[in-house]
C-alpha positions as CSV (number, residue, x, y, z in Angstrom):
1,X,92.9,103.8,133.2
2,X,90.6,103.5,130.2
3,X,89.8,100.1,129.5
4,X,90.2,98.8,125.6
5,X,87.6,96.0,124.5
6,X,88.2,92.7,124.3
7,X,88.7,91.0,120.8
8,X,86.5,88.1,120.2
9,X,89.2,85.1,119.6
10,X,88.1,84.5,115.8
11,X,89.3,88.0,115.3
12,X,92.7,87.6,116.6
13,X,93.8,84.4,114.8
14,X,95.8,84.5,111.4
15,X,95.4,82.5,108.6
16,X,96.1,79.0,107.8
17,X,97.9,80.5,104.6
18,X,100.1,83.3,104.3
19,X,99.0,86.6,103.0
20,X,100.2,86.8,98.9
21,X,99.3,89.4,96.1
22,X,101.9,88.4,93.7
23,X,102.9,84.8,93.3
24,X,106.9,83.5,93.1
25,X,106.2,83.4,89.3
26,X,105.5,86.9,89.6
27,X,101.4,86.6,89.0
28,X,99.0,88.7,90.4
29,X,96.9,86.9,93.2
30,X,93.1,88.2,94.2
31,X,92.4,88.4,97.7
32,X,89.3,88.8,99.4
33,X,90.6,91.1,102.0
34,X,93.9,93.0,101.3
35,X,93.9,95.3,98.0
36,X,97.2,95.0,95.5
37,X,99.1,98.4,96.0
38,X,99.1,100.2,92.9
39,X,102.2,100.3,90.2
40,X,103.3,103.6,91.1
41,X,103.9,102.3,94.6
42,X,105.2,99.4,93.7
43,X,107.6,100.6,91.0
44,X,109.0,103.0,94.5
45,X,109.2,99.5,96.4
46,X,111.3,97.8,93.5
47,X,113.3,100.4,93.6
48,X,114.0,100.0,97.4
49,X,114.9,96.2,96.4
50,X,117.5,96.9,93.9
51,X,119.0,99.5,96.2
52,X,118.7,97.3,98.8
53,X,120.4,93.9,96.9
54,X,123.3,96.6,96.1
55,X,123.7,97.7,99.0
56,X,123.9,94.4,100.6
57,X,126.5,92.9,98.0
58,X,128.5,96.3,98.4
59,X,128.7,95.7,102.4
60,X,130.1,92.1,102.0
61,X,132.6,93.0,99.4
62,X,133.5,95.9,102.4
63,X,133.8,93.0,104.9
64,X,136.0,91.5,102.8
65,X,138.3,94.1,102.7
66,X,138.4,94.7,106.0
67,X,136.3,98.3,106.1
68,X,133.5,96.4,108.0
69,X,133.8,94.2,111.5
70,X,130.8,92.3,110.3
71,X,127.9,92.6,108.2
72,X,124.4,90.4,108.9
73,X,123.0,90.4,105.3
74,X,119.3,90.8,104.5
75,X,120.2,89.3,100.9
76,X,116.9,87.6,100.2
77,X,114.3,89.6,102.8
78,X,114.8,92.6,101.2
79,X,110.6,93.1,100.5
80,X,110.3,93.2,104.6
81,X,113.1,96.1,104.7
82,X,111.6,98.5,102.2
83,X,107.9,97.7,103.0
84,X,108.7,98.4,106.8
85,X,110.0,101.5,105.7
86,X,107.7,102.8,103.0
87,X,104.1,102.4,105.1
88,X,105.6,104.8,108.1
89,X,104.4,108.1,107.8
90,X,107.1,111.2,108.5
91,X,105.9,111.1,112.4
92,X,106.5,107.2,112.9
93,X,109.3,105.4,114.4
94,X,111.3,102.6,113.1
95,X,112.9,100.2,115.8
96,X,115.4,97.8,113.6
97,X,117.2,94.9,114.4
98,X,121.1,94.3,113.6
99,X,120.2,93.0,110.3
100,X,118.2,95.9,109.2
101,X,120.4,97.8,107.7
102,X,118.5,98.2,104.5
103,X,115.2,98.8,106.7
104,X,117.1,101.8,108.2
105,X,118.8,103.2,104.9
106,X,115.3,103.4,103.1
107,X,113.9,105.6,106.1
108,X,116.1,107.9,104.9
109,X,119.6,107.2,107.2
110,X,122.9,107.6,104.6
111,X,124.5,104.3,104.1
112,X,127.6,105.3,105.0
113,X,126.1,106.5,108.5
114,X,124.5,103.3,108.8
115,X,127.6,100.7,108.5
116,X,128.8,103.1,111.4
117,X,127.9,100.4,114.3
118,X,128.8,97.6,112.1
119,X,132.2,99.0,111.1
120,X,133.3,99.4,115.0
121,X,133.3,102.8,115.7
122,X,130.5,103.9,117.6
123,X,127.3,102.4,118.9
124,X,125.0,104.6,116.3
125,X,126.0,107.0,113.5
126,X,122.9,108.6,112.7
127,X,121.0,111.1,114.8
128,X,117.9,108.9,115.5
129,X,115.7,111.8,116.0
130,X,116.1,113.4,113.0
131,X,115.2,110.3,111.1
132,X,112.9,108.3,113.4
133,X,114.8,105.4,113.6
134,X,116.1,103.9,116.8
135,X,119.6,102.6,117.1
136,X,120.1,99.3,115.5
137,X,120.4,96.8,118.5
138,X,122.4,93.7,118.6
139,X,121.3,91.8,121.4
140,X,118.0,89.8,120.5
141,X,114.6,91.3,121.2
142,X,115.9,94.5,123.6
143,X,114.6,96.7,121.3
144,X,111.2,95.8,121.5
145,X,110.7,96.8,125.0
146,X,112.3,100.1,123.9
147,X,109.7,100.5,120.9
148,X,107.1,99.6,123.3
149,X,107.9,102.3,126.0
150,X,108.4,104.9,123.1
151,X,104.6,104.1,121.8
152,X,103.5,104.4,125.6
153,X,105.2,107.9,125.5
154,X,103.5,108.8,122.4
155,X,100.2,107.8,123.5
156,X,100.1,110.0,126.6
157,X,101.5,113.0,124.5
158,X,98.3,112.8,122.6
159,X,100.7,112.5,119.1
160,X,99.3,109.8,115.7
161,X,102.8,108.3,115.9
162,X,102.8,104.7,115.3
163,X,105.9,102.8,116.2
164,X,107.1,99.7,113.8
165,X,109.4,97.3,116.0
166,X,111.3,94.4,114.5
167,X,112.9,91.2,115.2
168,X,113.9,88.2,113.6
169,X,112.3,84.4,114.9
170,X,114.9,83.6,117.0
171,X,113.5,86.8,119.0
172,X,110.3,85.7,119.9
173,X,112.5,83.0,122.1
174,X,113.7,85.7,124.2
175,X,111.8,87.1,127.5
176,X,111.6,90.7,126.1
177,X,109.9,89.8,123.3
178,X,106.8,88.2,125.5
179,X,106.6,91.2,127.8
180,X,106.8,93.9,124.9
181,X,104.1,91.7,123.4
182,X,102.6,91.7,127.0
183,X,103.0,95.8,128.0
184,X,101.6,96.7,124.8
185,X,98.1,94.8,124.9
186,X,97.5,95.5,128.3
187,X,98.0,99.5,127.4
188,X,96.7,99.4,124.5
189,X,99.6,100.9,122.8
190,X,100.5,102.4,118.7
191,X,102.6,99.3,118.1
192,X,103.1,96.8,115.7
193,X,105.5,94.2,115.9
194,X,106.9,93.0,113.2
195,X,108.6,89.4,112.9
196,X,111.1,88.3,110.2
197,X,110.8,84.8,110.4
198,X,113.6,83.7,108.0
199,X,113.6,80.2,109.3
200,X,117.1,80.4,111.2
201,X,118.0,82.0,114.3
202,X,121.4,81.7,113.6
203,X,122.1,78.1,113.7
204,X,118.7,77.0,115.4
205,X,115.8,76.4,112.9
206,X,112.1,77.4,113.8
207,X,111.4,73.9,115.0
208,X,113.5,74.2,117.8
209,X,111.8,77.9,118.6
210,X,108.3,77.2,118.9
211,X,105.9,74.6,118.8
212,X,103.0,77.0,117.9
213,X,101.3,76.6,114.7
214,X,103.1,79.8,113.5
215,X,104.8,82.8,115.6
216,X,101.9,84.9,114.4
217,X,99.1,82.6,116.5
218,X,101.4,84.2,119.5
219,X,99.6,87.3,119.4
220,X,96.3,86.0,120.8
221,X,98.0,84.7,123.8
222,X,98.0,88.7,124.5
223,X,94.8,89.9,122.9
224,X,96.2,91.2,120.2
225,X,95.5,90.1,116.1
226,X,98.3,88.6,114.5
227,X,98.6,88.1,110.9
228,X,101.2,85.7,108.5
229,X,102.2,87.4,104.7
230,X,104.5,85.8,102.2
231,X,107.8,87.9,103.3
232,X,109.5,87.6,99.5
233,X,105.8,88.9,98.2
234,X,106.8,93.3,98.6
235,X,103.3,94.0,98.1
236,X,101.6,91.5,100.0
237,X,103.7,92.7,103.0
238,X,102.8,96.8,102.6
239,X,99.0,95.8,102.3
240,X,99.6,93.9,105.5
241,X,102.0,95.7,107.4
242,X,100.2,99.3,106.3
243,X,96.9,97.8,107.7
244,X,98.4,97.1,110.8
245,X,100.0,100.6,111.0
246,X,96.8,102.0,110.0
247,X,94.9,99.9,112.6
248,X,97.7,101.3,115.8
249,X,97.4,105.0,113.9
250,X,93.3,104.9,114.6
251,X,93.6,103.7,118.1
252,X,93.2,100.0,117.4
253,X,96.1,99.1,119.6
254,X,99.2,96.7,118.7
255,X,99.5,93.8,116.3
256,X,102.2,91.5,115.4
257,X,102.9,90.2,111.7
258,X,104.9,87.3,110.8
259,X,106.5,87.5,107.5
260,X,107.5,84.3,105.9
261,X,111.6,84.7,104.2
262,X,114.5,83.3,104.3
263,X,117.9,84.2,105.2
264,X,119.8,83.4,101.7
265,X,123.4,83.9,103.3
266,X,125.0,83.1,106.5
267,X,123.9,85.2,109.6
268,X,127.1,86.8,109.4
269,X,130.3,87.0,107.8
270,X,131.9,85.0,110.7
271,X,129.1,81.8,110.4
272,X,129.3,79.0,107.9
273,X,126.0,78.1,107.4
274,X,126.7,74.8,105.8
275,X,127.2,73.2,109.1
276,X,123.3,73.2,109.8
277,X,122.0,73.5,106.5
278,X,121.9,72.0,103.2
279,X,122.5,73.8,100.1
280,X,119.2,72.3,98.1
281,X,117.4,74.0,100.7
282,X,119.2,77.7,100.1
283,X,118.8,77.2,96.3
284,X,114.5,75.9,96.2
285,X,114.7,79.8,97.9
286,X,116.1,81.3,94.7
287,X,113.2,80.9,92.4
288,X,111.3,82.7,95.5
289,X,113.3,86.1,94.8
290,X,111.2,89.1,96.1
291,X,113.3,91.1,93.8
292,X,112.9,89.3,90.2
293,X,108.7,88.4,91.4
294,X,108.3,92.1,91.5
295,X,110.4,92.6,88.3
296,X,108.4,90.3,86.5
297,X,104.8,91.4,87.5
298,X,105.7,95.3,86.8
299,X,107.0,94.4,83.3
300,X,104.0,92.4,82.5
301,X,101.7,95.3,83.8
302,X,104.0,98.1,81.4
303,X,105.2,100.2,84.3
304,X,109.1,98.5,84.3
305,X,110.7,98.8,80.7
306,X,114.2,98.5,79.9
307,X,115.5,102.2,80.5
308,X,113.2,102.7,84.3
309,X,115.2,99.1,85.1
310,X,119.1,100.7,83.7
311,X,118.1,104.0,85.5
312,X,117.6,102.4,89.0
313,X,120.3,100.1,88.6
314,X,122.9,103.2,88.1
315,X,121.2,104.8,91.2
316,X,122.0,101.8,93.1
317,X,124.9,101.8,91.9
318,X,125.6,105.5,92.9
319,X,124.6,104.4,96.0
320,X,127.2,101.6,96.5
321,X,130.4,103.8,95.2
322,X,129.4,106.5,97.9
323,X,129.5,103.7,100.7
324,X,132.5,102.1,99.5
325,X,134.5,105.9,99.3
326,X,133.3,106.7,102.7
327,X,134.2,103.2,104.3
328,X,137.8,103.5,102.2
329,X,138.7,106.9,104.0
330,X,139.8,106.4,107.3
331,X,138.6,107.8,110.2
332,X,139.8,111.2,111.8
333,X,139.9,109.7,115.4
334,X,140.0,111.9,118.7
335,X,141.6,110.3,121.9
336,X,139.5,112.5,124.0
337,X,136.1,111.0,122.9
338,X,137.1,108.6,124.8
339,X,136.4,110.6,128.3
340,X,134.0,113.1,126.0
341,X,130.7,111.5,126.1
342,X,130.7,109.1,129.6
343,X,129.0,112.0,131.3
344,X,127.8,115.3,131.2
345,X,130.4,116.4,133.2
346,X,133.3,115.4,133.2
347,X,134.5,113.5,136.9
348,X,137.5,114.1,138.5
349,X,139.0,111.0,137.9
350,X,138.4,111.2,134.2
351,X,140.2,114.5,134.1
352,X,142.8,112.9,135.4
353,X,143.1,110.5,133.1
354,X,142.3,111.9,130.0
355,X,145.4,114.7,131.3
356,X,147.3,111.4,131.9
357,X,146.6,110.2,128.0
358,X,147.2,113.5,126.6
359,X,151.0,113.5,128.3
360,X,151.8,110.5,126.8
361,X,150.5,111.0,123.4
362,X,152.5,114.6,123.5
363,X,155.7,112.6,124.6
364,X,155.2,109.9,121.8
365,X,154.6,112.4,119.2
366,X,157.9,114.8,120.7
367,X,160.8,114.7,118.3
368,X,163.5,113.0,120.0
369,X,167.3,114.3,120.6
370,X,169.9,112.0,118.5
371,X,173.6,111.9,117.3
């Protein structure tokens, strides 16, 4: 096995402060070691936001009316879900969490192919091959060890692909998460792990997750570098995250980067958040919009006028009306998927029971005699 060298501790630490290129008042910040992306990726980014805002708002309005089972909004971390999408090249792969909807949709996945799992009908609606983007995956941190096997793969194929795994805070709590973190230092493998810390794993706050000075001062406990960035700041978070893929692309190894956010609604339709957090504490959050900081910086620099802003805003809302007529028409469903896909061929004893099915549903659907 070829042996990686080690990193000197100094280099593996993140900083005291979090990463930021564009204040909460929407100010340009100079940093010594990560360059501001320019305006014309930045006007693409904002335009990943108010997609993303829409498309959120659009999928609780479906839950609502009953189209979707559930919906885990990323109302308020939006700058994480478009930056981990826009610093992938075509070759990378994006392994989401349940609440990355957005994340998923911006790689390229149609929205109405994304609500798929979260509307109850299958496990995954998009082909994840054709778009690079794993399945989204419900139970906490699974995903990673996933991610971390497919960057293995890729390694030994000889391919540049660099694979961008996600979780939330309440992850790095969960056994996977240490081993992915673990597997991929040891080999040395294209990874970087990327950690939503939105201060609430569901109903648990950080406090009660770790005792570390942040998640990112995790990494070094695997020889890895770990980094913090203001999560609302969109283009503090692609300098930092598109090092980091850059870094795994050249043969650096894996990386972990802790985004600083915060979950602005409930983890889910079914939670009421009120019962372990106060409402002063949602609303100081507000005035740290990643959406309106961006707004304000790219009008002050003269590349966001009046018309660019009403242009996007009809494209996401474009966007929206396709996922609600999609999620409005109801599905075409086919009893037999139901034996179709358990294996490649069919057993015995499932031809016997799908030929069981099929009887009734021709006797229930067979006009019946009558006086």
């Amino acid at each position: 096995m070829t042996q990686h060298a080690l990193h000197p501790a100094d280099d593996l630490l993140p900083r005291d402060i979090p990463v930021q290129l564009i204040d909460p008042t929407g100010a340009p910040v100079t940093d010594e070691h990560f360059t501001r992306p320019d305006n014309d990726a930045l006007l693409r980014a904002y335009r990943g936001l108010v997609e993303g805002r829409r498309i959120n708002d659009q999928a609780n309005a479906l839950v609502r009316q009953g189209r979707l089972a559930v919906y885990p909004s990323s109302h308020g971390q939006e700058a994480c879900q478009v930056a981990a999408s826009q610093v992938l090249g075509d070759r990378d792969w994006l392994f989401p969490t349940y609440r990355d909807s957005v994340a998923v949709i911006a790689r390229g996945v149609s929205p109405a192919d994304t609500m798929t799992l979260l509307k109850g009908d299958w496990h995954s609606g998009y082909d994840s091959h054709e778009h690079r983007v794993a399945p989204q995956a419900t139970p906490l941190a699974t995903q990673l060890l996933h991610a971390v096997g497919f960057a293995q793969a890729a390694k030994h194929r000889g391919e540049d692909t660099v694979v961008l795994a996600l979780c939330g805070d309440g992850a790095t709590s969960e056994g996977d998460f240490h081993e992915a973190m673990n597997f991929a230092a040891v080999f040395h493998v294209p990874v970087v792990f990327f950690v939503q810390n939105n201060e609430f794993a569901i109903s648990v706050p950080l406090s009660r997750q770790t005792a570390a000075p942040s998640l990112a001062h995790k990494a070094i406990g695997y020889g890895m570098p770990g980094q913090r960035v203001d999560g609302n700041d969109v283009a503090a978070v692609l300098a930092v995250l598109g090092e980091a893929v850059d870094r795994a692309r050249a043969g650096g190894g894996p990386s972990l980067v802790e985004a600083h956010t915060y979950r602005m609604q409930a983890h889910t339709n079914a939670d009421d958040d009120t019962r372990y957090r106060e409402r002063e504490e949602v609303q100081a959050w507000i005035a740290r919009d990643p959406l309106t900081r961006l707004r304000t910086y790219l009008t002050a620099e003269g590349a966001l006028d009046e018309e660019t802003e009403a242009a996007l805003a009809a494209g996401a809302e474009e966007i929206a009306a396709a996922l609600r007529d999609a999620l409005n028409a109801d599905s075409e469903l086919d009893p037999e998927d139901l034996f179709r896909y358990v294996s490649t061929t069919r057993s015995p004893q499932l031809t016997e029971q799908w030929e069981q099915l099929r009887g009734e549903i021709d006797r229930s659907i067979q006009p019946t005699g009558g006086h």
